[in-house]
N, C-alpha and C positions, 0 to 999 in steps of 0.2 A: 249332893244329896242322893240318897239311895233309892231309887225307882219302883213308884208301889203302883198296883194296877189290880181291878177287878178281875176276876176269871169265873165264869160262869159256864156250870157243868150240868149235863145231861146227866141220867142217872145211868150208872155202868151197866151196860149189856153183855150177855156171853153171845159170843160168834162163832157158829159150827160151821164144821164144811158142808158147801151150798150140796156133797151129791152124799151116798151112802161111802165110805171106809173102812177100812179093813177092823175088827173089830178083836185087838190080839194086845197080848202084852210082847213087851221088846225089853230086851238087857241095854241097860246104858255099855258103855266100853268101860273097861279098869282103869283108864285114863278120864273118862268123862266124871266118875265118883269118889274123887281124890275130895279130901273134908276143905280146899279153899274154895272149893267150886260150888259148892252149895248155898249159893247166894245170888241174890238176883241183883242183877246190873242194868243201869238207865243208861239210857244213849237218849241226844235230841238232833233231830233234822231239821235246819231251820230255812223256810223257803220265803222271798220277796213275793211269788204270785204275779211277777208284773205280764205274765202272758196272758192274751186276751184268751175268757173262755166261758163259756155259756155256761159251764160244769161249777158245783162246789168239791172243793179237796174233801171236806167230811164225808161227803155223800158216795163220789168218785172210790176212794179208797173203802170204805164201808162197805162199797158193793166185790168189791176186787180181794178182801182177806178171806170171805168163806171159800170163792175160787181155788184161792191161792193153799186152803186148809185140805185141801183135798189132795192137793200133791205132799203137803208138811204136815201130813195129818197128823203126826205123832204129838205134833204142838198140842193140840184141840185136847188132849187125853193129859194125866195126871200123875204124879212119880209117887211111889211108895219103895220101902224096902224091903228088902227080902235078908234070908240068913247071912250072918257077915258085914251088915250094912250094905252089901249090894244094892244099887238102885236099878230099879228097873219103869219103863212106862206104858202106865196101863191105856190105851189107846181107845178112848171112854165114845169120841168125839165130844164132851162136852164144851167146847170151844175153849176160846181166849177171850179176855174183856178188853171191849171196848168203850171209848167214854170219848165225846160228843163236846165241843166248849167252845165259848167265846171270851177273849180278852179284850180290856178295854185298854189297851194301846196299839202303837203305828210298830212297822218296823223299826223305821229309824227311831226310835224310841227305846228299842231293845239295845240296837248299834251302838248310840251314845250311850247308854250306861254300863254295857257288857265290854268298852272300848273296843279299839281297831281289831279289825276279822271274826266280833261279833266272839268270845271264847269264854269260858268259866273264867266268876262266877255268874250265871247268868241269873237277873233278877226275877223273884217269886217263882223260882223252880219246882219248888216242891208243889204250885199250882199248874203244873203244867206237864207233871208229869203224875198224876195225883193217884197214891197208891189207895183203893178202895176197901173198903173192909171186908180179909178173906180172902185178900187175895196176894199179899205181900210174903203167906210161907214159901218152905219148899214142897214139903211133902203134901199131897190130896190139894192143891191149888191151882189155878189157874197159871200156867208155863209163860204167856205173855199177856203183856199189857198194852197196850196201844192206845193212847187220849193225842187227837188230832184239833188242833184249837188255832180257831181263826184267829183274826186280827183284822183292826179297824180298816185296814187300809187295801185290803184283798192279801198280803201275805197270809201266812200261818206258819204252825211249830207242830211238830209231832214229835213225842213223846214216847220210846218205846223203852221198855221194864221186860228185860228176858231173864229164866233160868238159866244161869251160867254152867251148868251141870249137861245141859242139853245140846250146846252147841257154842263156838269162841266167836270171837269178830269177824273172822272169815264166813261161821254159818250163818250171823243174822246176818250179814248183808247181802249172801244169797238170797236168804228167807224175804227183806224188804225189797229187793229187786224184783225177785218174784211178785212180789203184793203190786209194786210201782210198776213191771211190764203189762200185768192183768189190769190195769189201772188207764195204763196208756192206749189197751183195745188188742191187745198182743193175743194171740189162743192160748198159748200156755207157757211156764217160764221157759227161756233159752237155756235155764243149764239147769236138768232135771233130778233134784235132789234123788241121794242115794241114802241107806239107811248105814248098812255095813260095820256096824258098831266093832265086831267082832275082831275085824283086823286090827285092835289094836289092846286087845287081851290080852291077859296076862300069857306065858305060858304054863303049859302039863307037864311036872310039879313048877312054880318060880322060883328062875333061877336065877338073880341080878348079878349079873357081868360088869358091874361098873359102879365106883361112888356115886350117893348123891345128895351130896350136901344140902340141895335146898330141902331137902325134910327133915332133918338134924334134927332131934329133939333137944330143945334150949330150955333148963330152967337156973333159977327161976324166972318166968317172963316179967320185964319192964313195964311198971303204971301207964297208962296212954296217958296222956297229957289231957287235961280238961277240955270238953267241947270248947264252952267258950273262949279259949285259946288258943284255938285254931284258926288261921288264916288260910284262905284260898284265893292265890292269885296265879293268870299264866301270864310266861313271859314268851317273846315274839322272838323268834334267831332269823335271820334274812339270812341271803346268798355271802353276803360279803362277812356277815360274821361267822358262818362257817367256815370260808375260805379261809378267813385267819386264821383260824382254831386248825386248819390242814397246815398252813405255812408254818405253824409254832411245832410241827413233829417232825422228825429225822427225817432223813432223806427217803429212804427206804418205806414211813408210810406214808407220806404226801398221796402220793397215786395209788391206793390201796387201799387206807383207809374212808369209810362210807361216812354220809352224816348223820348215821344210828351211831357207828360207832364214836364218833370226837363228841356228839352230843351227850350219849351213856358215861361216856372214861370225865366230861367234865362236871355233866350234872352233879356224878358218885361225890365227886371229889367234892364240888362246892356245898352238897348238902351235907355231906362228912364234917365239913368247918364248920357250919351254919349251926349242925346239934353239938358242938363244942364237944365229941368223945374224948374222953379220956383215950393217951395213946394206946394202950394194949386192948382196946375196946376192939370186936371183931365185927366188922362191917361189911354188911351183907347186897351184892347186886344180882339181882335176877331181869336177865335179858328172854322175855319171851321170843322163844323160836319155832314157827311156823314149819312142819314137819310132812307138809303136803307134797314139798319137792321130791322127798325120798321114793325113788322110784322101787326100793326093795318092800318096801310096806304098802305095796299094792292099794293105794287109796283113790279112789275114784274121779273124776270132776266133780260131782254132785254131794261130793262126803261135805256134811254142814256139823259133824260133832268137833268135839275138840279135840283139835290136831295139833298140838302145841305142845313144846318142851319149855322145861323152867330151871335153864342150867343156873349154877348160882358160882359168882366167882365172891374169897372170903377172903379180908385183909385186915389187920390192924389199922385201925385209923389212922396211928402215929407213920406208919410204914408208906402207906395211901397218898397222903400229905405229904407226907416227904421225898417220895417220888419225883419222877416225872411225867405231864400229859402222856408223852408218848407211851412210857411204862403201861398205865391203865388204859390207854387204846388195844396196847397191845394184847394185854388181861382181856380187856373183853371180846376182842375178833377171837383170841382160845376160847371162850368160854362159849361163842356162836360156832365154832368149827366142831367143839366136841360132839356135838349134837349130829347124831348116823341113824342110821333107822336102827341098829343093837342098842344106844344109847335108848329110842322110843322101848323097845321089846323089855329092858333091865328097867325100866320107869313103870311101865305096868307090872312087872313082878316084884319090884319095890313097894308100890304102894300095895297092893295084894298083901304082902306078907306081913305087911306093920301098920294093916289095919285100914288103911285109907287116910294117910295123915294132912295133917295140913301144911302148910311152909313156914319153913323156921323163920318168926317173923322178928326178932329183937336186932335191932338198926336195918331191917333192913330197906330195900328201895328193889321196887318192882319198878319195869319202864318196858310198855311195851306198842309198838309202832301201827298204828292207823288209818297211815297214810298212803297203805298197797292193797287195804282188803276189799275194796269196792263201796264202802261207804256214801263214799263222796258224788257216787255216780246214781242213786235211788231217785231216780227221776219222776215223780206220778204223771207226769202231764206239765207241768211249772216250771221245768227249768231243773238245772241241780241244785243243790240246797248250799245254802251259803257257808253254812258249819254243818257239818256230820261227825259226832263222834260223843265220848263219853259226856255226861253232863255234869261231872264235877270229878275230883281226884279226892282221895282219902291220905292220911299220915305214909303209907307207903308205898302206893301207887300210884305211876303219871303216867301219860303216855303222847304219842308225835301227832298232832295232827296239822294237814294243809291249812291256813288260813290264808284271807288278803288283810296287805295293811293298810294301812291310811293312803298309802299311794298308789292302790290296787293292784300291788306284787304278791305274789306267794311267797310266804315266810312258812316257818317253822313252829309251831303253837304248841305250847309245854305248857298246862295246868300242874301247878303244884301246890301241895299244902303241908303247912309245917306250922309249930309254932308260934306264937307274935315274934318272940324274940329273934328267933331260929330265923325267922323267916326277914327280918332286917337286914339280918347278917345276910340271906340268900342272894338277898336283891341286891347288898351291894358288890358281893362277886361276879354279879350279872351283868351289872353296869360298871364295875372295872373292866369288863373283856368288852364290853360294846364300845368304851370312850379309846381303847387300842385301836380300833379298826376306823 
């Protein structure tokens, strides 16, 4: 039976930064204002509390975000546009909302309904991550959200709702580290946000040096499938079910291939079967790539925008399918190598000249990894949080995160949502490869 519980909420606050800020408008980057990114995205931090502490986490943390707004003041201010759809943020200090709350359950309470490493779907989300009236746009709204809600038992869940347009997984977890170092009595964060949008502008005229398919303009676009036909369930991969998944590939990538990569080449493939495409159906993978490494685009420690590439590798379903794993491993370590700092520079004159597009989204499958950005580590005082990461997955997007399982190992945690149907079919491709191992 599905796990129902009171939540009871304070009424939402705006939280300025605690000193005076600079008081200027900033350019987002031509990368930060690409049209998928204009949407705001929920993450939940879920903590046990079992540390002994005089302190409340509402109160603790409540006092540690205006701190923290004064270094990320840009958060505190509001996006509008300018000519071209440019976004740019106007640095208001009007804060970010906060919202205050008590649930009336344990943790173990969450554990057992959310199953083993505690992962989506997680029950009464939408209470616990509760978006207020006015503040759920893009433009003239509040940039973050943050509802911190107890629990019976001294644990609690934080609930954080950011503009995706402002910064990727790597900058909110700077940005909550920051909140959780100010939290824990630290003077200021350890890794001192930089703004720097620029370095990753278009250039003077754009000139894109390289395809790129994941903005393809597709039509006509495919019906989404009815809410209530949607299912969301994640599935758990251990050590030994990846290790199979490397023993089943040629010799040459046993020792080479990553478990982003055997994971992305089987997920494609099993959800390729699962939506039953027709064979010449072209089915789309986008592996988000993290583009902070590139030493030639000059980007700082402290860069918190989005630094990420969205190579897109494109196959016939029938082709895909009829492959082999190794094949699609192989496809997708290309499709993570293409990605150079010219690959970032032809992305921003790409989107630049075609308007700001969105990603071509018919069959396709986003999958992008959670488990290196710092998430897991936003400690306020309590310990680290049991689950760190998105709080739910949509029709085309999943992503990697740490969990423990029932036998408090670190596995693999893949939320996915697909179909009723689609999704029978998934599960049982998932539990054909776990009954091998």
């Amino acid at each position: 039976m599905a796990l129902s519980f009171a939540v009871r909420r304070r009424k939402p606050e705006l939280i300025g930064p605690a000193s005076p800020t600079p008081r200027e408008t900033k350019r987002l980057s031509d990368i930060d204002d690409q049209g998928t990114l204009r949407a705001n995205i929920r993450f939940f931090f879920f903590y046990r509390g079992e540390q002994e502490s005089g302190d409340d986490p509402v109160g603790a943390i409540r006092r540690a975000l205006p701190e923290a707004l004064v270094h990320y003041y840009p958060f505190a201010g509001r996006l509008r546009e300018v000519d071209g759809r440019k976004l740019v943020v106007d640095c208001t200090g009007e804060g970010v909302t906060f919202v205050e709350a008590d649930a009336d359950v344990r943790f173990e309470d969450l554990e057992a309904a959310a199953g083993p490493g505690l992962t989506p779907p997680f029950p009464c989300m939408d209470e616990l991550a509760f978006d207020a009236d006015g503040v759920s746009g893009i433009l003239g709204c509040p940039l973050v959200l943050i509802q911190v809600t107890r629990l019976l038992c001294g644990g609690f869940v934080v609930g954080h709702r950011f503009n995706h347009a402002m910064c990727d997984a790597t900058g909110t977890a700077m940005f909550m580290n920051a909140v959780a170092e100010l939290a824990r009595g630290l003077p200021a964060p350890t890794v001192a946000p930089t703004w720097s949008r620029d370095l990753l502008d278009a250039r003077s005229p754009p000139a894109p040096s390289l395809p790129h398919r994941e903005y393809d303009v597709v039509t006509p676009l495919p019906p989404s499938p009815p809410a209530d036909d949607m299912v969301l369930r994640s599935f758990l991969f251990g050590p030994s079910v990846v290790a199979a998944m490397k023993r089943s590939l040629p010799p040459a990538l046993r020792d080479t291939a990553t478990s982003f990569e055997v994971l992305a080449a089987f997920l494609w493939r099993a959800r390729t079967a699962a939506l039953a495409l027709r064979p010449d159906e072209e089915t789309r993978l986008v592996t988000v790539v993290n583009m902070r490494r590139h030493v030639a685009l000059g980007l700082p420690a402290g860069y918190y925008g989005y630094a990420c590439a969205n190579p897109m590798a494109v196959m016939a379903a029938g082709a895909l399918l009829s492959g082999s794993m190794g094949e699609a491993v192989e496809l997708v370590q290309a499709v993570k190598a293409s990605v150079t700092a010219e690959y970032a520079r032809s992305m921003a004159d790409h989107l630049v000249l075609h308007g700001r597009p969105v990603l071509a989204t018919p069959n396709l499958f986003v999958l992008t990894d959670l488990r290196h950005v710092g998430l897991d580590r936003v400690d306020f005082g309590w310990g680290e949080p049991v689950y760190a990461g998105a709080a739910r997955s949509v029709l085309w997007v999943s992503s990697l995160v740490t969990v423990k399982n029932s036998a408090g190992k670190n596995v693999v945690a893949v939320p996915v949502a697909l179909p009723r149907l689609a999704m029978e079919r998934f599960a049982s491709e998932v539990e054909t490869l776990t009954k091998k191992v």
